[in-house]
Every structure is written in structure tokens, then in C-alpha cells.
C-alpha positions in Angstrom: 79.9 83.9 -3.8 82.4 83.8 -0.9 79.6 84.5 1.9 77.5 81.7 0.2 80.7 79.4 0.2 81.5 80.0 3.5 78.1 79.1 4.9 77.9 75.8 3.2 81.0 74.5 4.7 79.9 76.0 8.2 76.6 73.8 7.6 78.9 71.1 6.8 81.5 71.1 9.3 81.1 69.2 12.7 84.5 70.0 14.1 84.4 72.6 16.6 86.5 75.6 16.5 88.5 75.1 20.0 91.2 72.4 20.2 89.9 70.2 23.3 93.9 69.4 24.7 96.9 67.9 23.2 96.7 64.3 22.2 100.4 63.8 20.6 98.9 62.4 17.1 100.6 63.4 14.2 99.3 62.4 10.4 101.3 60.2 8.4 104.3 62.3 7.1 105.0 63.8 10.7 104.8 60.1 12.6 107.3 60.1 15.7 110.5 58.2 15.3 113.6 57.7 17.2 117.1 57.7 16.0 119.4 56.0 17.8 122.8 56.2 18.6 124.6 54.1 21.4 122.6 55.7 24.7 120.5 56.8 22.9 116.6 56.8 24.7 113.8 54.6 23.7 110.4 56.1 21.8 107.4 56.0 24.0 105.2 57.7 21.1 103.3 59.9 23.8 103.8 63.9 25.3 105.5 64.3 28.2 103.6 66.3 30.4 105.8 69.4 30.4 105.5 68.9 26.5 101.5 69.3 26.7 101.7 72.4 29.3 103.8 74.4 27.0 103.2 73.5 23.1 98.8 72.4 23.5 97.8 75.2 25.8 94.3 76.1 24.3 93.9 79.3 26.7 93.8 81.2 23.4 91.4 79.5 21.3 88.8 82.2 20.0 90.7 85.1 21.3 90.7 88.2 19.2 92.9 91.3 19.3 93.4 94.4 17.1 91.0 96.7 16.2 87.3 94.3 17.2 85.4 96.5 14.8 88.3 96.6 12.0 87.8 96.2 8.3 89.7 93.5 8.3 89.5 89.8 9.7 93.0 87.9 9.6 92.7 84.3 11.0 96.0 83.0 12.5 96.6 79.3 13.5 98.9 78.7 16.1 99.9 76.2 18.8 99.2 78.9 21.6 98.7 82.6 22.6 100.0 82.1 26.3 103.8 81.2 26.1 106.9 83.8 26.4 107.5 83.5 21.8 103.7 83.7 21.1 102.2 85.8 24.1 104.4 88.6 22.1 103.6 87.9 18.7 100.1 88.2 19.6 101.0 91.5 21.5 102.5 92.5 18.5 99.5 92.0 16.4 97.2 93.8 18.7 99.8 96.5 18.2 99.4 96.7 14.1 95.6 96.0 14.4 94.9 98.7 16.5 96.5 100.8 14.1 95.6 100.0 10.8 92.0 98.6 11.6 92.8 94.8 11.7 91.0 92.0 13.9 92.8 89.2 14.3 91.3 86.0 15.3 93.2 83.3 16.9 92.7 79.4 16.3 94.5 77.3 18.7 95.5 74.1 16.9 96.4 70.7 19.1 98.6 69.6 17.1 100.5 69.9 14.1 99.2 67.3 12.0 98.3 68.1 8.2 94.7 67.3 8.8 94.5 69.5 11.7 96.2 72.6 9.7 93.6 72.2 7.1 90.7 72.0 9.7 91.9 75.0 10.8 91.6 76.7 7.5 88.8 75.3 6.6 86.8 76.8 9.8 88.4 80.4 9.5 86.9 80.0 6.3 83.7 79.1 7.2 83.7 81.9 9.9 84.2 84.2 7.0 87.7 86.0 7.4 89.8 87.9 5.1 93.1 86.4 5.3 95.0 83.9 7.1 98.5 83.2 8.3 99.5 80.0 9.3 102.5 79.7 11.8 104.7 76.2 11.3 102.5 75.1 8.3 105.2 73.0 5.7 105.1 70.2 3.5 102.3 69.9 0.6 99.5 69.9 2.4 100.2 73.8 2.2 98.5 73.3 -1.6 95.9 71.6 -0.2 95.2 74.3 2.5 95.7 76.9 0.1 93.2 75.6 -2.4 90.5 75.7 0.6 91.1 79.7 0.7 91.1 80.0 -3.1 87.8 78.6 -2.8 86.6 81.1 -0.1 88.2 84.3 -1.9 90.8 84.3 1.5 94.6 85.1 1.5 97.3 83.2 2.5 100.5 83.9 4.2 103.2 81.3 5.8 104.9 82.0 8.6 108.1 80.2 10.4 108.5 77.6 7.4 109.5 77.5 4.0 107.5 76.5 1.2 108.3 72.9 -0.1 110.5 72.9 -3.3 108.3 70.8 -4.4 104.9 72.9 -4.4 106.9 76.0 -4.8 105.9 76.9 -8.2 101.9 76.1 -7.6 101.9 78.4 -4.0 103.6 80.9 -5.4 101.2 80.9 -8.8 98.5 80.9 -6.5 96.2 84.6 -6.5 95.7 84.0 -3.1 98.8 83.5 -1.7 100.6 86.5 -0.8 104.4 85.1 0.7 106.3 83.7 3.5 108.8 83.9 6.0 111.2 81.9 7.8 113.6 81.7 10.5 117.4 80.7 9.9 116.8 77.1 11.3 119.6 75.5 10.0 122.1 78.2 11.4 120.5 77.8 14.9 121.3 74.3 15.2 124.7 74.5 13.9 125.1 77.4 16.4 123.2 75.4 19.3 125.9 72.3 18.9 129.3 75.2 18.4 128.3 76.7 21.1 128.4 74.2 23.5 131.4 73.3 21.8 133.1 76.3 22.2 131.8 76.3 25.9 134.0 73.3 26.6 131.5 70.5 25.7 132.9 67.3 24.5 130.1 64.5 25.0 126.9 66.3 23.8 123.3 64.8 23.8 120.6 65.9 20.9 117.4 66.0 21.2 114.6 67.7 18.4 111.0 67.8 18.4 109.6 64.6 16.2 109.9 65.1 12.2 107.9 66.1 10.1 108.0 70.2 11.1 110.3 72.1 9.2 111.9 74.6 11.3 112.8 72.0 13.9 113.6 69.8 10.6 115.9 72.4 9.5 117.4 72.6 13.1 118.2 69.0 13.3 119.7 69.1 10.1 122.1 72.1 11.5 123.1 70.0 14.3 123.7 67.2 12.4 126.2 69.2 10.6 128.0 70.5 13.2 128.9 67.0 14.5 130.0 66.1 11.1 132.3 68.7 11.0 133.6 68.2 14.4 134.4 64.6 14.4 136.4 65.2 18.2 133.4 66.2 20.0 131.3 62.3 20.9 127.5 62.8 20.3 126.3 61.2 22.9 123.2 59.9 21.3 119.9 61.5 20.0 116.3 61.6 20.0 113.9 63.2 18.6 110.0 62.3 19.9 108.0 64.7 22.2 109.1 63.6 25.6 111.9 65.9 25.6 112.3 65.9 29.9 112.3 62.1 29.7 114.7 62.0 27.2 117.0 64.3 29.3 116.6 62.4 32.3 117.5 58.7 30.5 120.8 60.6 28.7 121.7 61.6 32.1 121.2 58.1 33.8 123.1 55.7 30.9 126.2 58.1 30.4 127.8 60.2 33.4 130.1 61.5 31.0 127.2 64.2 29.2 129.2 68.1 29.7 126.6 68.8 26.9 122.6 68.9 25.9 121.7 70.7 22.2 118.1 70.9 21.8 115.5 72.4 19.0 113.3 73.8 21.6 112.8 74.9 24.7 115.9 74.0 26.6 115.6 75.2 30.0 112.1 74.0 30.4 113.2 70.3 29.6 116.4 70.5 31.1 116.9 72.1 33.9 115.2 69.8 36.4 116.4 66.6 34.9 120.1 68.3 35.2 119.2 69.0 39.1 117.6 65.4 39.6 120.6 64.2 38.7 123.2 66.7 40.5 125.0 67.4 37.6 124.5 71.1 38.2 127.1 72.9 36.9 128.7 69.7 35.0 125.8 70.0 31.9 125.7 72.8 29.7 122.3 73.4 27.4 122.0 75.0 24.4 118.4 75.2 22.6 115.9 77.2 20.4 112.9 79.3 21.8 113.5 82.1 24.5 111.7 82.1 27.6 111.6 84.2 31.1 114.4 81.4 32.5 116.9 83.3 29.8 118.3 85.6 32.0 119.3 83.9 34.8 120.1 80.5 33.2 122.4 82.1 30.7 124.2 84.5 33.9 124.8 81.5 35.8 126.4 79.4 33.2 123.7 76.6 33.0 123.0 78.1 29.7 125.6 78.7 26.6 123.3 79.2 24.1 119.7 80.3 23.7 117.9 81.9 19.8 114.8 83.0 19.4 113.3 86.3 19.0 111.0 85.0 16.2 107.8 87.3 17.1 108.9 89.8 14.6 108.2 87.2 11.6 104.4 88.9 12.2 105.3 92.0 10.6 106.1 89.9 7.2 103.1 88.1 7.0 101.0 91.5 8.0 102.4 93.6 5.4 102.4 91.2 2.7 98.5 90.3 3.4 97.3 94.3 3.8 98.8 95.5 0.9 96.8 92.6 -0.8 93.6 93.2 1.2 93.8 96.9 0.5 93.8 96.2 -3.9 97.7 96.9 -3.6 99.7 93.8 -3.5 103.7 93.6 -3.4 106.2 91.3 -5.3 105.5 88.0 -3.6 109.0 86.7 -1.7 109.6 84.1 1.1 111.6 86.1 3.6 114.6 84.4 5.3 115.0 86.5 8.6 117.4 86.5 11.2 117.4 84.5 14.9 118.3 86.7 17.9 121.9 84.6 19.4 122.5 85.3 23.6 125.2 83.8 24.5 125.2 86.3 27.7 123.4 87.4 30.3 123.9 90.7 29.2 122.9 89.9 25.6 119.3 88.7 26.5 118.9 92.1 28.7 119.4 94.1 25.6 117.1 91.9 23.7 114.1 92.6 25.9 115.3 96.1 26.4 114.9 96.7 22.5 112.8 94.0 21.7 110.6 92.5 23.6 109.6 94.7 26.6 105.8 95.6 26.9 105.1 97.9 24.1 108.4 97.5 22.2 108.3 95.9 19.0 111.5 95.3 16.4 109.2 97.8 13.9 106.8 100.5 14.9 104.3 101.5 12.9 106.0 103.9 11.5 108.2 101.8 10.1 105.6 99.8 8.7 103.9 102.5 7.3 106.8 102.6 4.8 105.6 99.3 3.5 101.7 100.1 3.0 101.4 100.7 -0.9 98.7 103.6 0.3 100.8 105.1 2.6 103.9 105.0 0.9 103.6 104.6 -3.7 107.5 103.4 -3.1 106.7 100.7 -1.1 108.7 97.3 -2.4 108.9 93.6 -0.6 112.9 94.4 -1.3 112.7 95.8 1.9 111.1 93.2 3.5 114.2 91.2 2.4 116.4 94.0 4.0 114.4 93.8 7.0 114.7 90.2 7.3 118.5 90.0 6.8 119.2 93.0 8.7 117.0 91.9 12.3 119.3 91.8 15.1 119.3 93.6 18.8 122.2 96.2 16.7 120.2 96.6 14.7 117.1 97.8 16.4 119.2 99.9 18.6 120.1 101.6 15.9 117.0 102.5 13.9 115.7 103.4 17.8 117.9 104.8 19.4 119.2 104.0 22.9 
């Protein structure tokens, strides 16, 4: 019944697989706003084009890793394959294909409108896989979505979001779904706005990807806080749209004054040249979400106060939690809150891709893993996927590793 399913909707369907380049367009519960403050930049409603380059690179639509021949297909949607955060949580899921006979098919989405999430599914569906995992997937068109893999016989995990409260009960009902995971949003951009704080900062600029995500959602929220509870500090203004270098660059020109730039995303990327453009070198500190190469030496010269990521590893949940299933054995279904990696120092980000993101080192081996296959391991529980999740930090990995 699934094969036959599957074929009618690949008779049906007239979208093609590959996304065909960022266009900016959101559905109706993620349309881009602005909020202003006094300084505060205009909305323009279009990507920058440092915006397109690093969140709609398609250069991974269609790729597949793992194990080609495995027993296994598990569809993942993402926004890219190419960039420092998912180049290694692809890596990593070559890693745990190759060893426990897993292909893994990418789908490059454009965007992250609802309807494009659910075109997503729909197509991996149609292509016939096993399982899915869908990477910044919120709000209720998760239901939605997860009724289209009901319908095929397909598993469902979430990754980097939480599950709306109010669809929480129906997902979590659902046969086919088999859990989440989620990054600690809010404490990231409560961190990113202390930090800069506690670096000195006193007139601090804020700037989030549009609404209607929820890890960037949950990241604004934590900022928000962190001004509230430290009425000295001026916030400069805020913004929150998807031309993020645009928005740094009209902060810089209405208010001399900015020590400070908190932002949900990629801070160096955005930030950097508009800081040079505007010799204020040296004068603007940044603090953001989403690692990249530029760590290192951003955060040894001082540009940097701030930088969290390390959010590859939420792979591992979303793997285990769909195998077990796959393999007859499900566990307990949980939504797993897992930890950011904080740098605050050069020497901080060295030891995170020392232990943690280097070429062939993962924050679990398989061996590790193993312990959490049901057929490998009867005492296998998703308590310790909790553990794991709570416990995730550079520490410690050093010290399940060894140095």
C-alpha cells in the first residue's frame, strides 16, 4: 500500500525535487516584519545577497551519503549541505550510515515557508523513503506534514525546533512520529546580549532572522530578556528581516555610539565588513549564533565576544530515535533539549574543533551509539538521550574521549 501510495502522488506532483535559488518568500505565519525602535532600520522585504549565498545554497539538492546500498532510506530537509553547521552534520550522517547501513538523501529546501516544508515531505514520500527528519520544521504545519508520512507508512523526526504546545498531544500520538530535539535557543540569546555586556557594551544593536522560525524565535525572545533585565545597557534598535548586512550597515550610519551588535545568526558573516566600511574596527563588539571558519580569529582578536553553535550533534537524536523504530524496536518518544557549545575565547573554539568538529571527530562514535540500538544493546532507553542532551559540552566530550 505504501509503494502504490507513493507512486500516485509521484504521478501527481509537478514540483521538482531541487530548489531553483532563494526567493525570500515566506507563507503567511512566517511573513517578514520589522520592529522598530528609535534607529532602528527600515524593512525592505527582500535577501540580502550575503543572506542568499549562505542560507539558499542548493549545491546539495539530491546528494546522498551513508551506506548507497543501505536498508534504509532517511530523507532529510535542510536549507543546505555546504556551510561550516551543515557540511558537518552531513559528515556526521555519512559517518552513522556507513555504519549501520543507512542512505541518507538530502532535499535542499529554498526556503522555510510551511508550504515548502510540506513539498518537501511530500516528494521524499513520493520517492519512497523510510524515514524523514526535518531540520527547523515548527508551528502546525508539523501535523500537516506528519499526516503526509502517516499516509506513506514513513517516520518522522524533528530536529532544531520544538513541537508547538499546541499540536503537542496529536504529534506525539502520532505512530509515525518517533521525537525531537532542540537547541537551548532562549539561553543563547540571553547569553549573546550578557556577553557583550559583560565585554563592556553599553549601546547594543539586535538583529534576528524574520519570525516565524522557532529557534531564532526562541533566540529573540532570549535577547529580549536580557535587555529587560538590564535596563542600564541602551538597545540601540532592532530588526529582524533577512538583510542582516544592510541592517548592520544602517545601525552603524544613524548612531556612532553602537560598542555592540547581538545577532541570531551568523555574526561575522554579516558584520564584519559593515564594521570595517565604517572604521569602527575595534569600537563594535559582535556576538551571534552559528559557528563558522571566521571563529578563531574573530574571537582571538577581540572583534568577537561571543559565538554558540555546535548544533551538528542534534543528528545523533533524530538517528537513533528513527532506527530503533525502522528496526521493529522503537524507544520512549521524548523531545530532547540539548546543549549549545559557548566560545567566548580563542582558545575555547580550538578545543571545540579539536573534540568536536575536526574531520572524522564526532561528539558520539559509534560505539557510543551502539548503546542506544535496542538490537545491540536490550537496555537501551531515550533516558539517555536526555543525559546526552543535557550533558553535551566540549568537557564533556573530552572526557568520554580522552585527550
Amino acid at each position: 500500500m505504501k509503494k502504490v501510495v507513493a507512486l500516485l502522488l509521484a504521478l501527481s506532483m509537478t514540483l521538482s525535487l531541487f530548489g531553483c535559488g532563494s526567493t525570500g518568500t515566506t507563507s503567511d505565519s512566517t511573513t517578514e516584519t520589522t520592529e522598530t525602535t528609535e534607529n532602528s532600520t527600515g524593512d525592505t522585504g527582500t535577501e540580502d545577497a550575503t543572506t542568499s549565498e549562505v542560507w539558499s545554497d542548493q549545491a546539495g539538492a539530491g546528494e546522498v551519503c551513508g551506506d548507497e546500498n543501505g536498508k534504509y532510506t532517511i530523507g532529510v530537509v535542510i536549507h543546505t549541505t555546504t556551510d561550516f553547521l551543515c557540511s558537518k552534520y552531513k559528515a556526521y550522517s555519512d559517518y552513522l550510515g556507513k555504519a549501520y547501513g543507512v542512505r541518507f538523501s538530502y532535499y535542499i529546501i529554498e526556503n522555510f515557508a510551511d508550504e515548502t516544508y510540506l513539498s518537501a515531505i511530500e516528494n521524499l514520500c513520493a520517492q519512497g523513503v523510510d524515514a524523514i527528519i526535518t531540520t527547523n520544521f515548527s508551528g502546525t504545519a508539523v501535523l500537516q506534514g506528519l499526516k503526509t508520512c502517516e499516509q506513506n507508512g514513513v517516520y518522522l523526526a524533528v530536529g532544531w525546533s520544538q513541537i508547538d504546545e499546541s499540536i503537542w498531544d496529536q504529534v506525539f500520538s502520532s505512530e509515525y512520529f518517533v521525537g525531537s530535539s532542540y537547541e537551548s535557543d532562549y539561553d543563547a540569546g540571553y547569553e549573546i546580549i550578557t556577553s557583550l555586556i559583560d565585554a563592556g557594551s553599553t549601546n547594543i544593536a539586535a538583529i534576528g532572522y524574520e519570525p516565524g522560525i522557532t529557534c531564532h524565535d526562541r533566540r529573540w525572545e532570549g535577547m529580549m530578556a536580557a535587555f529587560e533585565d538590564h535596563p542600564e545597557v541602551n538597545k540601540a534598535g532592532e530588526y529582524r528581516g533577512l538583510e542582516f548586512t544592510k541592517a548592520v550597515e544602517d545601525f552603524l550610519a544613524a548612531d556612532n555610539t553602537i560598542d555592540g551588535i547581538g545577532i541570531t545568526l551568523l555574526g561575522i558573516e554579516y558584520c564584519s565588513e559593515p564594521i570595517k566600511s565604517a572604521g569602527r574596527e575595534g569600537e563594535v563588539r559582535i556576538a551571534f549564533c552559528d559557528f563558522s571558519e571566521n571563529c578563531q580569529q574573530s574571537l582571538e582578536s577581540g572583534e568577537t565576544v561571543c559565538a554558540i553553535g555546535g548544533q551538528y550533534v542534534d543528528l545523533a537524536f533524530s538517528f537513533v530515535l528513527l532506527y530503533n523504530a525502522l528496526e521493529g524496536t522503537p524507544l520512549d518518544k521524548v523531545e530532547v533539549p540539548v546543549n549549545f557549545i559557548v566560545c567566548k575565547t580563542g582558545d575555547e573554539f580550538a578545543d571545540y574543533m579539536t573534540y568536536l568538529h575536526d574531520d572524522g571527530v564526532y561528539a558520539w562514535t559509534t560505539d557510543e551509539i551502539d548503546q542506544l540500538i535496542v538490537s545491540k544493546n536490550s537496555e537501551a532507553s531515550s533516558d539517555t538521550l536526555l543525559e546526552m542532551g543535557a550533558n553535551y559540552s566540549i568537557e564533556d566530550t573530552i572526557a568520554r574521549h580522552g585527550e
